[in-house]
C-alpha positions in Angstrom: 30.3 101.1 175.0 29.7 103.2 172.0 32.6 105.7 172.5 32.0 108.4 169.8 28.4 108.1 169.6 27.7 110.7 172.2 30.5 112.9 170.9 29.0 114.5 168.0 25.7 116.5 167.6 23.1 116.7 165.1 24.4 118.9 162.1 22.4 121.1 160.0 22.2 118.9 156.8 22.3 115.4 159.4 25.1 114.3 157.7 28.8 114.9 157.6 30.7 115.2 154.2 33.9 113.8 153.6 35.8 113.1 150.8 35.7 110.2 148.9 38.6 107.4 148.5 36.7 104.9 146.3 34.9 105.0 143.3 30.8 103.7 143.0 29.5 102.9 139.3 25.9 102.4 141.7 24.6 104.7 144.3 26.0 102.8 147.4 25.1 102.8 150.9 27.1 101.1 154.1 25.9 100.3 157.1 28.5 100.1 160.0 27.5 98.0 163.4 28.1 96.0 166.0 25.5 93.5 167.0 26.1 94.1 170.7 25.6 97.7 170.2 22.2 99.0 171.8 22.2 101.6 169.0 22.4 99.6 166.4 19.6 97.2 167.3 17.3 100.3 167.5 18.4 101.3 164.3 17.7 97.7 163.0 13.8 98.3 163.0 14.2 102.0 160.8 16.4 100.4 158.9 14.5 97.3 157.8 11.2 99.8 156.8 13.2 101.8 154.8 15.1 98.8 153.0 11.3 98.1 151.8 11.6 101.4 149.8 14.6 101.0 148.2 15.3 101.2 144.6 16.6 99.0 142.9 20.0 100.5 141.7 21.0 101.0 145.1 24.0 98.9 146.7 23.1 98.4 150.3 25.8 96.6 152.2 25.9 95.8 155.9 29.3 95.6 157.5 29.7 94.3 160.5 32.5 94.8 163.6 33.2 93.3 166.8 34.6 96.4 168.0 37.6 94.9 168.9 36.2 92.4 171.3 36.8 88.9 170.7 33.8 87.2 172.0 31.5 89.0 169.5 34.0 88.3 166.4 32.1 84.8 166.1 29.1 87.0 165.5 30.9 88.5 162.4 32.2 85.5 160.9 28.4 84.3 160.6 27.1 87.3 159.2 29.5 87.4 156.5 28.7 83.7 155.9 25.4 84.2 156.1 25.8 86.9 153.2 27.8 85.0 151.4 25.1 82.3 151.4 22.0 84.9 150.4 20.6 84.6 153.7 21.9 87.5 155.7 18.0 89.1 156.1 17.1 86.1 157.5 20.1 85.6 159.6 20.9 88.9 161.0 17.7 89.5 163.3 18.2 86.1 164.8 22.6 87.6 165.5 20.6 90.5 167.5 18.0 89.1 169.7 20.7 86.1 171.1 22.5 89.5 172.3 19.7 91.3 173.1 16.8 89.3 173.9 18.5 85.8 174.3 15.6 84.1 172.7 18.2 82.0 171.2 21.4 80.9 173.0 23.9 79.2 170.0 27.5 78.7 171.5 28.1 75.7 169.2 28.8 75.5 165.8 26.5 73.3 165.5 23.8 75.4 166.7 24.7 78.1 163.7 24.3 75.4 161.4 21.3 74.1 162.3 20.6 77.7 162.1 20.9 78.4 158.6 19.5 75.2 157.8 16.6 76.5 159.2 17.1 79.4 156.9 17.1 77.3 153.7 20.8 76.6 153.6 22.2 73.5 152.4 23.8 71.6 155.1 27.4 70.7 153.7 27.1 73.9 151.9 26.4 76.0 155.3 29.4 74.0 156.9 31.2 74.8 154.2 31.0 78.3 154.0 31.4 78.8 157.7 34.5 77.5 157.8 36.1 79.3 154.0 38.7 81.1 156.2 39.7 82.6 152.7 36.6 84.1 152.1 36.4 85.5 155.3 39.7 86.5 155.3 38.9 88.3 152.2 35.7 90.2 153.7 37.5 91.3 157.1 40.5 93.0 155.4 37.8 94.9 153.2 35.8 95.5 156.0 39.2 96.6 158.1 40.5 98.7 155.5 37.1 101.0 154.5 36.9 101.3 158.5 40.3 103.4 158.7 39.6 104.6 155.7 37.1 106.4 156.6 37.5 106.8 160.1 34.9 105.0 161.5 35.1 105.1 165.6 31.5 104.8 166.3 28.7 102.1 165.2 26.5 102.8 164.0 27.2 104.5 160.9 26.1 104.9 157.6 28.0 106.1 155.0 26.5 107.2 151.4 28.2 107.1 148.2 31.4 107.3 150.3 31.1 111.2 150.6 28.2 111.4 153.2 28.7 109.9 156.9 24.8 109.8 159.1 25.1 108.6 162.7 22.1 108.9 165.0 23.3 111.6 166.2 24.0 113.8 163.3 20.4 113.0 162.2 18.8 114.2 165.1 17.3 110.5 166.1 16.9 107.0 165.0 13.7 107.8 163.2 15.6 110.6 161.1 18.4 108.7 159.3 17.2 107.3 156.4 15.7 110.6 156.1 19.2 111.7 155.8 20.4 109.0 154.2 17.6 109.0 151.3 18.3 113.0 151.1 22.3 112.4 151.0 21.3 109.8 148.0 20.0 112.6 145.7 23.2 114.9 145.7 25.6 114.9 143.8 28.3 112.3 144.3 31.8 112.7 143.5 32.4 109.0 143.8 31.1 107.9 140.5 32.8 111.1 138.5 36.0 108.9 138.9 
């Protein structure tokens, strides 16, 4: 269950400003999800058609959580690798339909290889990276600490420039917030002043 989702309502600009803890020399934008998350696999589809207009001096990074529960952190640890490796676009819709559609049932490790194999990935170098438990190490403290500190309760989120936080919800709708996002993109940002 998505417990804040529901909590807040749309706001008048969609998004919510807070103040920023981090410096950006690049417009930035971060997505926070959970790939068992019903919202976030409807947001999947928006969010894919508006990556397609993206500029190019835009930082788009997807972080993912397993909300706590453990049998969804595997889910985590191959999206990171899978990032790691270049082939998180091809990867990630394949992590939401086995959830949601179960086209694809992988339980085995061997399965996620075979997986990115599929994707282009080098075999030893896919076995490899899935098991760097530095490297992921690394990611999931990041990932842990830009969660508290910006308290992030609800997936899915998008926070821009580290000053402006869209949910579906404060947007108004799924199909409104990129709108937001893109409009939160041209003010100013206080991040990069730093």
């Amino acid at each position: 269950h998505d417990h804040a989702e529901h909590a807040h309502q749309a706001t008048e600009t969609g998004y919510i400003e807070i103040e920023p803890q981090d410096s950006c020399d690049q417009p930035t934008v971060i997505e926070f999800f959970a790939y068992q998350c019903p919202h976030c696999y409807k947001l999947e589809e928006p969010l894919e058609k508006w990556k397609e207009t993206l500029s190019e001096d835009v930082r788009f990074v997807s972080m993912p959580t397993d909300l706590g529960r453990k049998e969804f952190f595997p889910f985590v640890v191959i999206h990171h690798s899978a990032d790691e490796l270049g082939v998180l676009d091809k990867i990630k819709p394949q992590l939401f339909a086995t959830i949601h559609e179960n086209k694809i049932a992988f339980q085995d490790f061997e399965g996620v290889v075979k997986m990115f194999v599929e994707a282009g990935v080098d075999e030893q170098k896919a076995r490899e990276t899935l098991q760097n438990e530095q490297m992921l190490r690394n990611r999931l403290e990041q990932d842990y600490n830009l969660m508290l500190k910006y308290k992030i309760t609800g997936v899915p989120a998008v926070l821009v420039n580290y000053q402006y936080q869209v949910s579906v919800s404060s947007a108004g709708g799924y199909d409104k917030v990129f709108e937001v996002v893109d409009k939160a993109l041209k003010l100013p940002a206080k991040c990069s002043q730093k």
